[in-house]
C-alpha positions in Angstrom: 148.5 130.5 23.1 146.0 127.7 22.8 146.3 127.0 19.1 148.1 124.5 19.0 146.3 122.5 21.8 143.2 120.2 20.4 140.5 118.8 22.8 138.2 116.0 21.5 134.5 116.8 22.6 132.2 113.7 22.7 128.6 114.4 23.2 125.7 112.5 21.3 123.2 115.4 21.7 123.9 118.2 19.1 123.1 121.3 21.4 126.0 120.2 23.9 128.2 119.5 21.3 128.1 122.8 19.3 128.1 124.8 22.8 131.0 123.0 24.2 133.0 123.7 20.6 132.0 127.4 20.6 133.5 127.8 24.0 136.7 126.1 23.5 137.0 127.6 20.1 136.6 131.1 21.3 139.3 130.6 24.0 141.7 129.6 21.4 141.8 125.7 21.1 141.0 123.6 18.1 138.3 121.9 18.7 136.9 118.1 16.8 133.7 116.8 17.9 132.7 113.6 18.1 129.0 112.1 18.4 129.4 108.4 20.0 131.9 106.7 21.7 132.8 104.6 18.9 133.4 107.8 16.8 135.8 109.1 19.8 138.2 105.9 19.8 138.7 105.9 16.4 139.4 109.7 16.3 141.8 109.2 19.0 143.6 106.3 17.6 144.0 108.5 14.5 145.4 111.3 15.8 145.4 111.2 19.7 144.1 114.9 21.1 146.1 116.8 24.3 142.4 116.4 26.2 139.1 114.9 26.0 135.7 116.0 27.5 133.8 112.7 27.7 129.9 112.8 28.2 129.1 109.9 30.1 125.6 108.5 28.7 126.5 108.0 25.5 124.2 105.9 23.2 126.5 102.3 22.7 129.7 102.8 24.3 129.2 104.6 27.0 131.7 107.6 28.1 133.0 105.5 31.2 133.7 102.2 28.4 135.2 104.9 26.0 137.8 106.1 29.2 138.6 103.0 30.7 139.2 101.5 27.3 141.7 104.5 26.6 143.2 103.8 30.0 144.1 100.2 29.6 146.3 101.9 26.2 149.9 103.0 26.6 149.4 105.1 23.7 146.5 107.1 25.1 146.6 106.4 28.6 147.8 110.0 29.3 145.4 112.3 27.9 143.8 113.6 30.5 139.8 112.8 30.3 137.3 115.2 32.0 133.9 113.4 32.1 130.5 115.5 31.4 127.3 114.6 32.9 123.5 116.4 33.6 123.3 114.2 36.3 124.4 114.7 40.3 125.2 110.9 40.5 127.8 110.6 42.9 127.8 106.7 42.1 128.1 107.4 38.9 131.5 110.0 39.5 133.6 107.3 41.3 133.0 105.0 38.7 134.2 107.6 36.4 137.4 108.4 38.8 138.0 104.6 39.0 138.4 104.6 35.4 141.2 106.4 35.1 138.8 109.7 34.7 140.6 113.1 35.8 137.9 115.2 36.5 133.9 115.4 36.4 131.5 118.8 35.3 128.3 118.6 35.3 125.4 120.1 33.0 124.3 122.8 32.4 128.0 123.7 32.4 129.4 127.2 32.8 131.6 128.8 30.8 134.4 130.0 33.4 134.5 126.7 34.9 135.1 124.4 32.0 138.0 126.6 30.5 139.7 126.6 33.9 139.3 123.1 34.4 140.4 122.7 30.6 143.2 124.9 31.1 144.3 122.9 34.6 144.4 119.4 33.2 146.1 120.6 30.0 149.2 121.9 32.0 148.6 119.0 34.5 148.8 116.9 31.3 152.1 118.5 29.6 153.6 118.5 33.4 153.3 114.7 33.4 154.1 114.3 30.3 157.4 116.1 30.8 158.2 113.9 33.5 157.6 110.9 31.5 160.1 112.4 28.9 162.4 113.5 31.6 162.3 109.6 33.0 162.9 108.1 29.6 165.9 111.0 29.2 167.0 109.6 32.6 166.8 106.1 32.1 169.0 106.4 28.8 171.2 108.3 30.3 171.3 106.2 33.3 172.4 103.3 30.7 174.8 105.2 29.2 176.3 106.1 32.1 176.3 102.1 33.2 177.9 101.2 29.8 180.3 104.2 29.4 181.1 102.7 33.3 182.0 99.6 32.1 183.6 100.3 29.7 186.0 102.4 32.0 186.2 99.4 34.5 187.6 96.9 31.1 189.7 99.9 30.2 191.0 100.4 33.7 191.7 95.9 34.0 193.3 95.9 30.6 195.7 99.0 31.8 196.6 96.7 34.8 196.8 93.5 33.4 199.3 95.7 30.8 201.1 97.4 33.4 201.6 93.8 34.9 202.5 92.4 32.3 205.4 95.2 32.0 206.2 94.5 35.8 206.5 90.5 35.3 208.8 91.5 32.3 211.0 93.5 34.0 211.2 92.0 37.0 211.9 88.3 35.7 214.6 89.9 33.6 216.3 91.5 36.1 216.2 88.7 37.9 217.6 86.4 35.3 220.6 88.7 34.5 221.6 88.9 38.1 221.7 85.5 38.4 223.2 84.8 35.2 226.5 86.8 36.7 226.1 84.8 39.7 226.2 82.3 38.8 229.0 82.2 36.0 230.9 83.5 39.4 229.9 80.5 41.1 230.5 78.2 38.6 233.9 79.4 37.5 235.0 79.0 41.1 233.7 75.5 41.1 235.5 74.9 38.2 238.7 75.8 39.8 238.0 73.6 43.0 237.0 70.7 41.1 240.6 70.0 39.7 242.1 70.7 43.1 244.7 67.4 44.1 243.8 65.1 47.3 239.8 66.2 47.3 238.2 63.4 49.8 235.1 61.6 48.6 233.4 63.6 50.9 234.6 66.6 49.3 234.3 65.8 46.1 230.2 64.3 47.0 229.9 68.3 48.5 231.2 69.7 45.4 229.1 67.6 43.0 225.9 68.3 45.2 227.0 72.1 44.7 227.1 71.8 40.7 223.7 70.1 40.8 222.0 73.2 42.8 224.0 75.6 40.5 222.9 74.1 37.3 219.5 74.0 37.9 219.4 77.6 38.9 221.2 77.8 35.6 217.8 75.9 34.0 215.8 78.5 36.2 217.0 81.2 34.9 217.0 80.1 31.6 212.9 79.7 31.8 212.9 83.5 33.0 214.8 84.8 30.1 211.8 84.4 27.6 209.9 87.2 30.1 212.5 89.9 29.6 210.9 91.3 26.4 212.4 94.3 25.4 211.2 97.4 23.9 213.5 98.7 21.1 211.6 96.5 18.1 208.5 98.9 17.0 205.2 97.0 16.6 204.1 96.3 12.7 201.6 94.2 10.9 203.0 91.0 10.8 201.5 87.5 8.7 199.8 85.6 11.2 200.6 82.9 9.2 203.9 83.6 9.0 204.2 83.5 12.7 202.3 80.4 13.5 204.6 78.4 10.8 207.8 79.9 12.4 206.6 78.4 16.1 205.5 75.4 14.8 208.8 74.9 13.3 210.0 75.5 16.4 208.3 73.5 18.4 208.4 70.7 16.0 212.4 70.7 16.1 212.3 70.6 20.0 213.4 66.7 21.2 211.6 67.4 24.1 208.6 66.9 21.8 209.5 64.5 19.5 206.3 62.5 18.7 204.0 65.6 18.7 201.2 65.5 16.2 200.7 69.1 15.2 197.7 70.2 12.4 197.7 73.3 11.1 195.0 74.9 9.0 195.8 78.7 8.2 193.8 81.4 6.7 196.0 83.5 4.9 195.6 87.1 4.4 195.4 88.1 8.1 197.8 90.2 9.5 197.8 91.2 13.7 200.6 94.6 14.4 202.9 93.3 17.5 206.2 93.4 18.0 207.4 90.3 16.7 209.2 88.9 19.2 206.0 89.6 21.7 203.6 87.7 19.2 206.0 84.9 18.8 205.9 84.7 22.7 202.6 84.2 22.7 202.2 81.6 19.8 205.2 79.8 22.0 203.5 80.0 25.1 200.3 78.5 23.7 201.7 75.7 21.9 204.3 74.3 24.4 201.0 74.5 27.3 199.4 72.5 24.6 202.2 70.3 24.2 202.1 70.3 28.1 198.5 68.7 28.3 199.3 65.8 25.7 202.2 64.7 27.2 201.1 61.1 28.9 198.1 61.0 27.1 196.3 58.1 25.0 195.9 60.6 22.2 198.4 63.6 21.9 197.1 65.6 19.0 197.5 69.6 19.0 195.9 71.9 15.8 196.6 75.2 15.4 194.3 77.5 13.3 193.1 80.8 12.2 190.5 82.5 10.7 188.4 85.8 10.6 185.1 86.6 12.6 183.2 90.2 11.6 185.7 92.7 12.5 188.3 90.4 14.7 191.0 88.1 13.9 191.1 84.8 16.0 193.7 82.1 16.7 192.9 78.9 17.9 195.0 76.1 19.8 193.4 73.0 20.9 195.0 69.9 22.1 193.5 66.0 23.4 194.9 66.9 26.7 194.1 66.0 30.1 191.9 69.0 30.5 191.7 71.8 32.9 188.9 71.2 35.9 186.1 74.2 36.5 188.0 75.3 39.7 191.5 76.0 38.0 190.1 77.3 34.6 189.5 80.9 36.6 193.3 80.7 37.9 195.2 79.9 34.5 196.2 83.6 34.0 197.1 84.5 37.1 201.0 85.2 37.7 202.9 82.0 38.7 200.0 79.4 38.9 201.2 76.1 37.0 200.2 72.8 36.5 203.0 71.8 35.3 205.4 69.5 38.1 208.6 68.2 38.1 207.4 64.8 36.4 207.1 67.4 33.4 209.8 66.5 30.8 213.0 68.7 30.2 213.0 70.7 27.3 215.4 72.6 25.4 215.8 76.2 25.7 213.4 76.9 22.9 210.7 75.4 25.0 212.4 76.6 28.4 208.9 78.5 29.3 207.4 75.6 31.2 207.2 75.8 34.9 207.4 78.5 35.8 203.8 79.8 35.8 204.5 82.7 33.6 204.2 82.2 30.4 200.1 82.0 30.0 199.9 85.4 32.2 202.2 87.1 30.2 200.7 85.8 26.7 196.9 87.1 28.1 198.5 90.8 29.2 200.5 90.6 26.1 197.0 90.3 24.0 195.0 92.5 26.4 196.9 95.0 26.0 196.6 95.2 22.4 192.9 95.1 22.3 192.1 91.7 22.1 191.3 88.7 24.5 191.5 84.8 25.5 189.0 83.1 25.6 189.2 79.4 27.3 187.2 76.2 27.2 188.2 73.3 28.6 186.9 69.9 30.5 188.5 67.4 31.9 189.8 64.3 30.0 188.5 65.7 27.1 191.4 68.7 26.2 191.5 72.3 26.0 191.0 75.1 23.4 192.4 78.6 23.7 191.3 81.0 21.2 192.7 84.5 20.9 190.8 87.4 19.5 192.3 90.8 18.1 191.1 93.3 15.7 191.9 92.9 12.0 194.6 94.9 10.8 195.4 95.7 7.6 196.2 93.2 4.7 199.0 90.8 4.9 200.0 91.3 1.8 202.0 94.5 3.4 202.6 92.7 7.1 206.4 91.4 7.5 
């Protein structure tokens, strides 16, 4: 059972040496002498034994040089080293210890003695050696464990930020066709009281006041309606390209924001599967906060591009704006925060997404939830860049 164990035996006098190798060798273990301590590092950095026995007076390096020396190496600091001497020195022993020794015989040796202590710090070795491999087993899986955990928790946000994203939807379109019906009511019944006969001035200042409240929650509404996304158009690969020209177009045809200077610079060949209406949304949302963040400003310059990095897709949007500070930049995505105030100008219903503090929540859940992310950079007086990352889908040369 002890062939496949091999102790090193270092001893510079001959007679020692061939006793201590007949011993070992008729219990079974394969033995290789060695007859200096320079002879016994270089054997063990060759191939490192499962024990050594180390005579101490050794001519040059001695046997306590040769142990600490393996000690102070993570490769050989393990093998257990059993230290051989013909003298009592007790002196000499803690030395030994204190150099990482594990245990001490002395000369003349006998037989029964040195194969149980050979046979105790062999399983003493492979005990602490399978502990060592145990700990390495546990610290992988310990790391695994933290990834794979990790990975659960971004899983686990992106579900919620897509289940809230599928909330928002509903719940701003519900919203907005409710009051669509009211009011239509309202304002058909305003309608009718407006042409009434002999209306005072005071009326007729009541009435007007009424219309004003009533249109804007027409306006109101009209800004929810871009969150009611439905769900009966499937997703497909669609030309990114494609889709930034169509909401450039868009925005570009807006009077509300005439005087916009929009680059563009396109890679073609990408295609992203959404449903299109969802990834027009987006682009929207992006451009018109862009557009947002120019308005006022002594520069107001907005690009647009796209491009490929390793296995992702990425669109970019950066504008000369007025910049977002440190303390907002964390709050951007969250449901209903805007910077956006009533000195904001009106825009047509193509651009109706402003204000409300939806639109950049919706776009990030939108983009979470298929696997991708926004990232942000931004800095006061200087402008903003939004890039969106997504995997790369297949060629656009099938995409719609």
């Amino acid at each position: 059972m002890n062939e496949s164990q091999t102790i090193l035996a270092v001893d510079d006098t001959s007679e020692s040496l061939t006793l201590l190798a007949n011993i070992l060798t008729a219990a079974g273990y394969r033995v290789r002498p060695a007859d200096s301590g320079e002879l016994a590092l270089a054997a063990v950095a060759a191939n490192p034994p499962d024990l050594i026995l180390l005579d101490v007076r050794l001519g040059g390096i001695s046997g306590i040089d040769v142990c600490r020396r393996l000690k102070a190496r993570e490769e050989t600091m393990n093998i257990p080293v059993i230290l051989i001497s013909a003298f009592a020195d007790v002196k000499e022993w803690v030395e030994g210890l204190q150099a990482g020794a594990a245990d001490y015989i002395t000369k003349p040796f006998q037989a029964e003695e040195l194969l149980a202590r050979v046979k105790t710090h062999l399983a003493l070795g492979h005990a602490n050696l399978s502990l060592s491999q145990q700990g390495s087993i546990l610290r992988a899986t310990n790391e695994q464990l933290l990834r794979t955990m990790a990975e659960l928790k971004m899983a686990q946000e992106q579900l919620l930020r897509s289940e809230r994203a599928a909330a928002l939807s509903t719940l701003a379109g519900g919203i907005a066709h409710q009051f669509n019906n009211i009011n239509a009511i309202a304002l058909g019944y305003l309608q009718i009281v407006e042409v009434e006969p002999n209306l005072s001035e005071k009326t007729k200042s009541y009435l007007a006041a009424i219309r004003k409240a009533l249109e804007r929650s027409v306006e109101i509404t009209s800004r929810l309606m871009p969150f009611s996304v439905t769900q009966t158009v499937e997703e497909v690969p669609l030309s990114l390209a494609s889709a930034v020209g169509n909401a450039v177009a868009a925005i570009r045809g807006d009077v509300g924001m005439a005087g916009a200077s929009i680059e563009v610079d396109l890679t073609e060949g990408i295609s992203v599967t959404f449903k299109s209406e969802q990834l027009a949304f987006v682009l929207q949302a992006l451009l018109v906060n862009a557009w947002h963040a120019v308005l006022g400003q002594p520069v107001r310059k907005v690009k647009i591009s796209t491009g490929r990095r390793a296995a992702e897709v990425y669109l970019r949007v950066e504008d000369t704006g007025h910049g977002i500070s440190k303390e907002k930049l964390s709050r951007i995505f969250t449901p209903f925060f805007s910077e956006k105030g009533e000195h904001a100008p009106k825009l047509s219903p193509q651009s109706s997404v402003k204000g409300v503090g939806l639109s950049l929540s919706v776009a990030n859940s939108i983009v979470t939830g298929h696997a991708g992310r926004i990232e942000v950079e931004s800095a006061p007086g200087v402008g903003s860049t939004f890039t969106v990352w997504l995997p790369q889908e297949m060629p656009a040369s099938v995409a719609v």
